[in-house]
C-alpha positions as CSV (number, residue, x, y, z in Angstrom):
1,X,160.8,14.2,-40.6
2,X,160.5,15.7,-44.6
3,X,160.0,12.5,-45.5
4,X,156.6,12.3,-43.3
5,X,155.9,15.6,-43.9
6,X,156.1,15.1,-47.7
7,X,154.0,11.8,-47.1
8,X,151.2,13.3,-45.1
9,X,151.0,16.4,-47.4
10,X,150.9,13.7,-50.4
11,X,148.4,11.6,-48.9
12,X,146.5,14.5,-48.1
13,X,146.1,15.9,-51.7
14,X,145.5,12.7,-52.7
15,X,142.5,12.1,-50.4
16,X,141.1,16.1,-51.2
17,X,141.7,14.7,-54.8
18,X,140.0,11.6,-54.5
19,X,136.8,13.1,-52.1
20,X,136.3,16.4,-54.9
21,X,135.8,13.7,-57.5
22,X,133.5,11.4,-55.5
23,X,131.3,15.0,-54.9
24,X,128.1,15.6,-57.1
25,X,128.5,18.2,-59.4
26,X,126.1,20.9,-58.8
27,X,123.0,20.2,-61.5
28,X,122.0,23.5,-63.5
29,X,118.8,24.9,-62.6
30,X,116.4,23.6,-65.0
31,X,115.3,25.7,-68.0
32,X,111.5,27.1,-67.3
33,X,109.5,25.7,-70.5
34,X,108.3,27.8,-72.5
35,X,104.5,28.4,-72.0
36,X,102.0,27.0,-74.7
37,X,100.7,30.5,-76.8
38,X,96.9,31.2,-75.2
39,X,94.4,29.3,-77.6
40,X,92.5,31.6,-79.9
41,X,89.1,33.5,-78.7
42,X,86.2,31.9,-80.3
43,X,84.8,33.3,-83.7
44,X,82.5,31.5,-86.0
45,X,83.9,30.9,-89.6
46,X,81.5,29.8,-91.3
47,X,77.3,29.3,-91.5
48,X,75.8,26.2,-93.7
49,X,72.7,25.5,-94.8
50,X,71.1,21.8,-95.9
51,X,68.4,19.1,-96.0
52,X,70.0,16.5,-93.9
53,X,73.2,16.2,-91.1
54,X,75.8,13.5,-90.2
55,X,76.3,12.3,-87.0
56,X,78.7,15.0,-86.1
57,X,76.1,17.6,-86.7
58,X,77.7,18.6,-90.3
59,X,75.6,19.8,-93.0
60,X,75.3,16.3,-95.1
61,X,73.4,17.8,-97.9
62,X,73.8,21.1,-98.5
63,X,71.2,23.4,-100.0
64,X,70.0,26.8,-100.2
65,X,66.6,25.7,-102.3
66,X,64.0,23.8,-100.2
67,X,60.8,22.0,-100.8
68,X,57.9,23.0,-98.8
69,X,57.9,20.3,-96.8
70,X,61.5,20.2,-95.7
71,X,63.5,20.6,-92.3
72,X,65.9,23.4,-92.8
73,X,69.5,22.7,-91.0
74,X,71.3,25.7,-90.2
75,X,75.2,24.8,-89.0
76,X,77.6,27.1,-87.5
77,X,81.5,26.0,-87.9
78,X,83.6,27.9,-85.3
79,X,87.2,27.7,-84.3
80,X,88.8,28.8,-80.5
81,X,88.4,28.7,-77.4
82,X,85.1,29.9,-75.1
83,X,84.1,29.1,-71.4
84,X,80.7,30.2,-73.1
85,X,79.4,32.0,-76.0
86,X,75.6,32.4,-76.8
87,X,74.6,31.4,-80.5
88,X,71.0,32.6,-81.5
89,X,69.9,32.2,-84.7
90,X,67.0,33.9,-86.1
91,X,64.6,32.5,-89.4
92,X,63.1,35.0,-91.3
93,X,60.4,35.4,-94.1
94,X,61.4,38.2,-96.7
95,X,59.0,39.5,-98.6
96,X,59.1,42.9,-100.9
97,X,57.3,45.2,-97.9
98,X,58.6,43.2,-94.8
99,X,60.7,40.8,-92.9
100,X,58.7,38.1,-90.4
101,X,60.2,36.2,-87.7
102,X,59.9,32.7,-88.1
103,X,61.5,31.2,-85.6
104,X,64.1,32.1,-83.4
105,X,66.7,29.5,-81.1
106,X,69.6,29.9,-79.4
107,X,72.4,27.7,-77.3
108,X,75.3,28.3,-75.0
109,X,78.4,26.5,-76.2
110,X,81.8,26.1,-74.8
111,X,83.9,24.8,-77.3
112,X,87.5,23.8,-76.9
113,X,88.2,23.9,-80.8
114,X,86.7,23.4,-83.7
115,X,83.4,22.9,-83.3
116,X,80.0,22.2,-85.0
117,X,76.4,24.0,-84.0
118,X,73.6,22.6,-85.3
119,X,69.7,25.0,-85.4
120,X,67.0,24.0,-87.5
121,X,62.9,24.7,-88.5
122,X,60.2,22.4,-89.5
123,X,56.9,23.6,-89.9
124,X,53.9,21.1,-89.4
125,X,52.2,22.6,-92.5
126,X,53.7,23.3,-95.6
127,X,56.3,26.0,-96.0
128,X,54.6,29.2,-97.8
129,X,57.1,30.1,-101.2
130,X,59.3,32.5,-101.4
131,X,62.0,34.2,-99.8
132,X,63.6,33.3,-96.3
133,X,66.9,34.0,-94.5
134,X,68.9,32.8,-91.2
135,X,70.8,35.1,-89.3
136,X,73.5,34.0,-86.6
137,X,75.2,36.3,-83.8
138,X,77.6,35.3,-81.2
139,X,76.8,36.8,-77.7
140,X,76.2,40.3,-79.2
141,X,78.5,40.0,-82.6
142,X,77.3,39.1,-85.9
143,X,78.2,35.9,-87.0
144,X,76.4,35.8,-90.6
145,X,73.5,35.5,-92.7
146,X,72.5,33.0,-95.3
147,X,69.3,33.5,-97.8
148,X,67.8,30.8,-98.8
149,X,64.4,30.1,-100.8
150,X,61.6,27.5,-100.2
151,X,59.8,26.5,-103.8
């Protein structure tokens, strides 16, 4: 009657034995990923001016001299992130007494990066000489100015 006894108890560690290794082992919870750092909040870096753009609307020859009878390219670089940010840009005349308005534009953007805005003037007549500048803001921060003079 051991005997059996021994048997069964053998035969039952055995099969506890045998069943615990055929088990899963229990997975570790997964690891949460690490979230991405938020993108950067739009700023412009830079304002360019010149005679002619590429295809990406990028200044393709820059200037800051003009003819009278030129188109004048204004390009604002920018970096970050924006569900919408209002560019204006605003062409003036300087003279010693005064500044005139020329012209003034603006666009809403929403870049996802590095991007490239493109404003420009053309006058149907020539171009009077002298001194002019462009002014950019971004929704209601200055974003730069760049003189330039028309000979």
């Amino acid at each position: 009657m051991r005997r059996r006894t021994r048997f069964a108890q053998g035969l039952l560690a055995i099969c506890v034995i045998a069943f615990a290794g055929c088990q899963k082992k229990a997975e570790e919870p997964a690891k949460p990923a690490a979230a991405p750092p938020p993108p950067p909040p739009f700023h412009v870096t830079e304002l360019l001016l010149g005679k002619a753009l590429t295809a990406d609307h990028k200044i393709a020859l820059p200037a800051t001299t003009f003819g009278v009878k030129d188109t004048i390219y204004a390009v604002v670089g920018s970096v970050g992130v924006s569900k919408g940010v209002l560019l204006r840009a605003r062409w003036t005349y300087v003279d010693a007494k005064d500044t005139l308005l020329v012209s003034a534009d603006s666009q809403t953007v929403a870049p996802t990066g590095p991007a490239w805005s493109e404003f420009h003037v053309s006058k149907s007549t020539h171009w009077p000489k002298g001194h002019y500048a462009v002014t950019v803001m971004a929704d209601t921060v200055f974003a730069g100015s760049q003189p330039f003079e028309v000979k």
